[in-house]
C-alpha angles and dihedrals in degrees: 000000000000117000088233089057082048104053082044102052081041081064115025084055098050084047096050091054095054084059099045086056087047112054080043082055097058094043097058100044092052100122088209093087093193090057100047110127092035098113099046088043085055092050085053095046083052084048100046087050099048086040089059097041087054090050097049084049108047091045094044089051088050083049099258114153110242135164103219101176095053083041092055098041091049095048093051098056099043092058101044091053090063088072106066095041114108090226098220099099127067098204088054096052089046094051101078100043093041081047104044096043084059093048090045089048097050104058082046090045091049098038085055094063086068110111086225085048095051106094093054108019080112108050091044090058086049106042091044093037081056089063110045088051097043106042107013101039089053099036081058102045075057092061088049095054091053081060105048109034110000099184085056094059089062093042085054086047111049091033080063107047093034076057080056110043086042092048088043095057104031088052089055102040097052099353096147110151126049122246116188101002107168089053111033107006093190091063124102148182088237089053099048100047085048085058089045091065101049095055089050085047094051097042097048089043099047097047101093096036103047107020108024089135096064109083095244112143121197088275085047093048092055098048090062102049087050087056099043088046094054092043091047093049094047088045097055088045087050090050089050094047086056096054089038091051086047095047087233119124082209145031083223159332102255103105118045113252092351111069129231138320087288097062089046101051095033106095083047095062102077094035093049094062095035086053096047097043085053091046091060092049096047094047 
């Protein structure tokens, strides 16, 4: 990597982070308690829109049937339910995405029974039903997190991208053998038990600080970074699957020397829906 990348991602994550503590910050200090995690769940709805714009895009330029309009539509209105729910009751936060995934599959379905449609009806249901679960499902269990239990957005968060930044560093400084080659030939062993490690650092270490409130005790906590940080390390190789299977080094050009709103939540997607699901059962 170039020493100009470097100097950039030095800044722009540092900077990220600034923002991430502050539009906690805000949240938490909205004096309309029913309306606390607002403000993160609407940074998430802006990032779940952008992520599957990117997507659409990135797989239509390699050739991939998707239908982007449905995608979008979908996607919209996924992710601005998830404001009026009351977010208390589980059968409540499934039905829209149960429901919208159906509504998104029949007009593909139907489209695909064209005879001009024929030769790529199903690729267009697969490619655009990828999306929707993979973006727009765990953007929206995300939402539903800032609801529920706001400090523990941030906990998720930072356990993830401490995963990142540990495995990031850890991989350049003694990365020695290759983990995943044929899918993302930077990453090591080295690297991902060095990622590990952060996240069992940061969950053990934030616990009492963000989430005293949930009954986790030390086995409990690192469980749970074991599971975020597994979910954090397959979402970013999905992600670069994705951009390997579409010939393209990023899923955009949005952020210097980073990429787009895809190779910054990626590593989030997996770990948004595997937190929530446990935060429902813990509480």
């Amino acid at each position: 990597m170039a020493s100009s990348d470097l100097r950039t991602r030095a800044v722009l994550a540092p900077t990220m982070l600034l923002l991430i503590g502050l539009v906690y910050w805000l949240d938490v200090e909205c004096l309309v308690v029913d309306k606390r995690g607002a403000l993160s769940a609407s940074v998430l709805f802006v990032l779940g829109i952008v992520g599957v714009l990117e997507y659409a895009a990135m797989l239509r330029t390699a050739g991939f049937a998707v239908a982007r309009t449905l995608l979008l539509v979908a996607a919209v209105l996924l992710h601005g339910l998830a404001f009026p729910l009351g977010w208390q009751q589980l059968d409540r936060e499934l039905y829209p995405i149960v429901a919208l995934t159906l509504l998104l599959l029949f007009p593909l379905a139907t489209r695909s029974l064209g005879k001009d449609a024929m030769a790529r009806g199903l690729e267009e249901q697969g490619a655009t039903l990828l999306g929707f679960l993979l973006i727009s499902w765990q953007m929206y269990f995300g939402q539903g997190i800032c609801f529920r239990h706001l400090p523990s957005l941030l906990y998720v968060v930072l356990i993830c991208k401490g995963g990142d930044i540990g495995g990031y560093c850890v991989g350049r400084m003694i990365g020695r053998h290759k983990l995943i080659p044929h899918i993302s030939p930077g990453k090591t062993v080295e690297g991902a038990l060095g990622s590990l490690s952060a996240s069992l650092a940061i969950a053990v270490g934030l616990r009492s600080v963000l989430v005293p409130d949930l009954p986790m005790g030390v086995p409990v906590t690192l469980g749970v970074g074991i599971l975020l940080n597994a979910t954090t390390q397959i979402g970013d190789l999905v992600e670069s699957l994705l951009k390997r299977r579409c010939g393209a080094k990023d899923s955009s050009h949005l952020l210097p020397a980073h990429g787009g709103v895809l190779d910054l939540v990626d590593s989030l997607l997996f770990s948004f829906s595997a937190w929530f699901l446990f935060l429902v059962w813990l509480t």
